[in-house]
C-alpha positions in Angstrom: 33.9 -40.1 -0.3 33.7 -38.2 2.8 31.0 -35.4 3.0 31.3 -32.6 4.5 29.1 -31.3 7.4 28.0 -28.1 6.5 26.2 -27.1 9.9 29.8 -26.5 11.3 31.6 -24.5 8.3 31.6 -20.9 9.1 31.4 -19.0 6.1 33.2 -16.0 7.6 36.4 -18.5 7.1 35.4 -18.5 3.5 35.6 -14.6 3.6 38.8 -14.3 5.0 39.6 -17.1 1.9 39.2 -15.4 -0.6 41.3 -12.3 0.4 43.7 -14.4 1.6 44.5 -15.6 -2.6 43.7 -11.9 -3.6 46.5 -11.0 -1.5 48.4 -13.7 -0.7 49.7 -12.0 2.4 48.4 -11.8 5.8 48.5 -8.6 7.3 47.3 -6.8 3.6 44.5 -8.9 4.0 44.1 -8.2 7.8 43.6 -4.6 6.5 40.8 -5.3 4.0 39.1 -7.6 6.3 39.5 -5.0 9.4 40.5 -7.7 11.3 43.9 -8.4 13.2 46.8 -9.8 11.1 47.2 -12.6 14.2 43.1 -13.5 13.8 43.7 -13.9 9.8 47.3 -16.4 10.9 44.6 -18.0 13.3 41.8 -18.3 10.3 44.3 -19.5 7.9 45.3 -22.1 10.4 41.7 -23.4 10.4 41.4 -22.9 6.8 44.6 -25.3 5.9 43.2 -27.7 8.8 39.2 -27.8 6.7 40.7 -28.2 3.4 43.7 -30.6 5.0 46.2 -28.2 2.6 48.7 -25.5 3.3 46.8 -23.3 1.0 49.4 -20.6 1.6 53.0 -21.1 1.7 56.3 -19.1 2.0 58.6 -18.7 -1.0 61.7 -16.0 -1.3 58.5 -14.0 -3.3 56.8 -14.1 -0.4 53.1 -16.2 0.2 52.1 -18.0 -2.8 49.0 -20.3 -2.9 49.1 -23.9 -3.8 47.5 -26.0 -6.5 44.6 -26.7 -4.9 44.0 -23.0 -3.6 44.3 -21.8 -7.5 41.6 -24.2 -7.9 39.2 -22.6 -5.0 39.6 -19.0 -6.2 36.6 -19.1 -8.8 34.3 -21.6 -7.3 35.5 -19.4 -4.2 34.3 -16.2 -5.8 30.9 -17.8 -7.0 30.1 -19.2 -3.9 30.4 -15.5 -2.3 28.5 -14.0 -5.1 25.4 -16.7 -4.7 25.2 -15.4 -1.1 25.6 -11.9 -1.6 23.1 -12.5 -4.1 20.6 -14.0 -2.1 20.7 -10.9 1.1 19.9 -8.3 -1.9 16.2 -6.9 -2.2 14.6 -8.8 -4.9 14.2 -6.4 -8.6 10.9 -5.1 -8.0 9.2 -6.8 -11.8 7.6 -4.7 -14.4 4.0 -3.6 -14.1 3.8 -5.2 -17.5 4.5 -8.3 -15.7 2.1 -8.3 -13.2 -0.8 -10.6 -13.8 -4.0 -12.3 -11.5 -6.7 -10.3 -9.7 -6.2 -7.9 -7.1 -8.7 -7.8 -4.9 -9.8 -4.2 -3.3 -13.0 -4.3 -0.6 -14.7 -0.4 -1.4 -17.8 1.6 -1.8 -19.3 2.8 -5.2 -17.7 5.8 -4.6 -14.1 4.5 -5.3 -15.7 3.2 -8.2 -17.2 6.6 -9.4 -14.4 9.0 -8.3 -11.2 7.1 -8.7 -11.7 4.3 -11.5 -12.5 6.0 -14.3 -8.9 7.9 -15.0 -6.9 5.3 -13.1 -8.1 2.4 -14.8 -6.7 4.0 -18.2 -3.6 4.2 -16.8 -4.1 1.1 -15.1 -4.5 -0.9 -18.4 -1.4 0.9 -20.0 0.8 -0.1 -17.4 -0.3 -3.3 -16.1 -2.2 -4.8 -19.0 -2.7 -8.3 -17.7 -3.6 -7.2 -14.1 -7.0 -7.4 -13.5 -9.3 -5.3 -10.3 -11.9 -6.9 -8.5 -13.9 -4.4 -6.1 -15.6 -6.3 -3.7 -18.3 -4.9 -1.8 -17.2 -3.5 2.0 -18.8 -4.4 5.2 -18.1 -3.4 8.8 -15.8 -6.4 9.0 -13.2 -5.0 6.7 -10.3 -5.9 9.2 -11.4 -9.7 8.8 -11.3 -9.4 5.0 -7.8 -8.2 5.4 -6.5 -10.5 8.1 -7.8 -13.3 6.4 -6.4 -12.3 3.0 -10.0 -11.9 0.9 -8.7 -8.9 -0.1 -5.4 -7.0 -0.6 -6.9 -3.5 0.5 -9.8 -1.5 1.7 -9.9 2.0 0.2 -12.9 3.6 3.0 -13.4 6.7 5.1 -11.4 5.5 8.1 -9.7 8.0 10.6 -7.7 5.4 13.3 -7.0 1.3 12.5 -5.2 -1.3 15.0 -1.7 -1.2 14.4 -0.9 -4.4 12.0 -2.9 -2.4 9.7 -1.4 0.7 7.5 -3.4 3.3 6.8 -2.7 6.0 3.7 -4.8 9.1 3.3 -5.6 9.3 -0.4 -7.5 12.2 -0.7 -10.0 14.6 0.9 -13.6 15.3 0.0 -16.8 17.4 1.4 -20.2 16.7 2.2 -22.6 19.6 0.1 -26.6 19.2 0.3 -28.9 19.3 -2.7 -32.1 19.4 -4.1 -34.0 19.4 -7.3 -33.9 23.2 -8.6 -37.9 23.5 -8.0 -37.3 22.6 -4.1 -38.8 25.0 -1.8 -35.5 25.4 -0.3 -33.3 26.0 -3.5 -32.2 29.7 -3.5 -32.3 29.6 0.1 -29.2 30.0 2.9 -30.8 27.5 5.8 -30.2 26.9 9.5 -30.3 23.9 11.4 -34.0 23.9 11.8 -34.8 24.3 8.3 -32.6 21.6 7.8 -33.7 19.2 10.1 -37.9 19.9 9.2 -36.5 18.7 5.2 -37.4 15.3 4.1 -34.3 13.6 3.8 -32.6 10.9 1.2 -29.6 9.4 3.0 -27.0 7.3 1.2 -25.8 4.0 4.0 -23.2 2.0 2.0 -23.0 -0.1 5.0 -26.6 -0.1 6.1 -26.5 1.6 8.9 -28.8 4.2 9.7 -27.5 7.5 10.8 -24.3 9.0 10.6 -21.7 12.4 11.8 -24.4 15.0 10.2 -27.5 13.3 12.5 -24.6 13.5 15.7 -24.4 17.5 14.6 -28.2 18.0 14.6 -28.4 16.2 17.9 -25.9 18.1 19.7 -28.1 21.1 18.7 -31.2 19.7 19.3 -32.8 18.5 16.2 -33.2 15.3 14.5 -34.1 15.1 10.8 -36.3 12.7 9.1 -35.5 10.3 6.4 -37.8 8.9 4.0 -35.6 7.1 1.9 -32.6 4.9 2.8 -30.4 4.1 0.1 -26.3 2.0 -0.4 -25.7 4.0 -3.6 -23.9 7.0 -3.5 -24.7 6.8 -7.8 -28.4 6.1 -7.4 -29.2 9.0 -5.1 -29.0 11.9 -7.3 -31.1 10.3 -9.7 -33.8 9.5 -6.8 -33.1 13.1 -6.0 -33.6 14.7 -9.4 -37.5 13.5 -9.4 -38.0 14.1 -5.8 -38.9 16.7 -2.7 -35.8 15.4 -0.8 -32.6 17.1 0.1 -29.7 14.6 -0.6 -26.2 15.5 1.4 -23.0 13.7 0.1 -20.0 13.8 -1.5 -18.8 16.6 -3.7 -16.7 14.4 -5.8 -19.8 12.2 -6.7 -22.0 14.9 -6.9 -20.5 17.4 -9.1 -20.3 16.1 -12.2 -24.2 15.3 -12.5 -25.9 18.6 -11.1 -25.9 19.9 -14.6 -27.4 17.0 -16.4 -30.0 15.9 -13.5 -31.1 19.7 -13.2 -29.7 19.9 -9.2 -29.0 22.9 -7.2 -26.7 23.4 -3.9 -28.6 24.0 -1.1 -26.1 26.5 1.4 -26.4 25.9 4.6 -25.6 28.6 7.7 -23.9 25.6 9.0 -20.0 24.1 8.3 -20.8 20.6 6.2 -17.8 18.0 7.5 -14.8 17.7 5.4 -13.8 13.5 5.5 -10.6 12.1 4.0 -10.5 8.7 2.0 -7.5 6.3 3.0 -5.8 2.7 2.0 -5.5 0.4 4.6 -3.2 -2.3 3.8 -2.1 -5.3 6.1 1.6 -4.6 7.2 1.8 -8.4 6.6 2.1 -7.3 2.6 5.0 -5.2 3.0 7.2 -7.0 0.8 4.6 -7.3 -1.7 5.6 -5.9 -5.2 2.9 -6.1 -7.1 0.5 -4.4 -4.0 3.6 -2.1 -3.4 2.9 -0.9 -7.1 -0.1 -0.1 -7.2 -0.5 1.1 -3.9 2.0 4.1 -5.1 0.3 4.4 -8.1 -3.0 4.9 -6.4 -1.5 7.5 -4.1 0.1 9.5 -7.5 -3.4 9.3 -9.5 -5.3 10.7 -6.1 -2.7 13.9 -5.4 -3.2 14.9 -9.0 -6.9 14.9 -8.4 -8.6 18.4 -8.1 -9.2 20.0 -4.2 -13.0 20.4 -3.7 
């Protein structure tokens, strides 16, 4: 049997086809096609050339198709539909069927502030979907380019362009102290600030950060006696302590009460950060990282301004 080469069919022919038997007549299917009526003669004339058969032909009731075009109208119409078919989006799948890890690369403080209420939903939703939070480095643009992990949830202002970045939601720095620091009750300046011993939080090591550039821009520099990575282990440090201890609201609220801490106000404006996704624009396409992205996104705006 002969076979067909199908690196020279043009499926456009097959188009014009399939009109051609819905209609049976050339210049009504020159109008659904937009095309000429003398292109469609000049497709039909290719068409009855490929399948070596008039296809068409002229009786007193006007164009009438042959035996073996009857015979191509549904394998025709099923052909079309497989290709249509395969140029439509994907239906995105139920969270219900999303299963395997997805791995996120994030402090302890996504872990404090964002987890708890969004891992209820989470495990309503998506039951079989589990989160691992891996710990996050400076290098957090290899993790992604290399695909360790699916996002980075950090305080990040600016990322290279094949990376997307979402703001998720906005925090404030406040400083604190035990309630029998010298300071408590107190409105301090920069000096009284900078003379305090100091516990600073370094998720990623590093020594420093924006509120040591402020003091130095006015001429002080504080000292630090303790260094630590948890944003969850400093208040309790701080609790039986001399130190002052500035970080996040969001972490900090919820234990002032139980660890007996007080809100040292300062003279000075604390900074204000926002906390973002960063995605590879790589995963565009992918569903179930689509999915939770925009569930992420809804469970941070319904989260209260601080």
């Amino acid at each position: 049997m002969h076979k067909t080469n199908l690196r020279g069919l043009d499926l456009n022919l097959l188009v014009i086809l399939k009109v051609l038997l819905d209609e049976c007549n050339t210049t009504k299917a020159a109008e659904r096609l937009a095309m000429s009526q003398p292109a469609v003669s000049r497709a039909l004339a290719r068409l009855r050339t490929m399948y070596d058969d008039p296809l068409l032909v002229r009786t007193p009731q006007g164009m009438e198709p042959t035996a073996k075009a009857l015979l191509l109208r549904q394998p025709l119409r099923e052909i079309l539909q497989s290709v249509e078919q395969t140029l439509l989006p994907p239906a995105p799948p139920e969270p219900t069927e999303f299963t395997g890890t997805l791995r996120i690369a994030a402090h302890t403080y996504m872990e404090y502030v964002i987890l708890p209420g969004l891992i209820e939903q989470l495990h309503q939703e998506a039951p079989h979907l589990t989160l691992h939070i891996m710990p996050l480095g400076a290098d957090y643009e290899r993790l992604l380019d290399e695909g360790t992990v699916s996002m980075v949830i950090t305080k990040q202002d600016e990322v290279p362009s094949r990376f997307e970045l979402i703001r998720l939601l906005e925090d404030r720095l406040i400083c604190v102290a035990s309630r029998q620091h010298p300071c408590a009750g107190q409105r301090i300046d920069y000096e009284a600030f900078a003379n305090a011993d100091h516990l600073l939080v370094a998720p990623r090591g590093s020594e420093g950060g924006v509120l040591d550039e402020i003091l130095l821009r006015e001429g002080f520099k504080r000292h630090t006696q303790l260094i630590v990575q948890s944003f969850l282990s400093a208040p309790f440090i701080l609790s039986r302590s001399g130190l002052l201890l500035t970080s996040p609201a969001r972490v900090l609220a919820p234990l002032m009460e139980h660890l007996e801490l007080t809100e040292i106000a300062t003279l000075f404006p604390l900074p204000r950060f926002a906390i973002s996704q960063i995605r590879h624009r790589r995963d565009e396409g992918d569903a179930l990282l689509n999915w939770f992205s925009g569930r992420l996104r809804r469970w941070c705006a319904d989260l209260q301004t601080v």
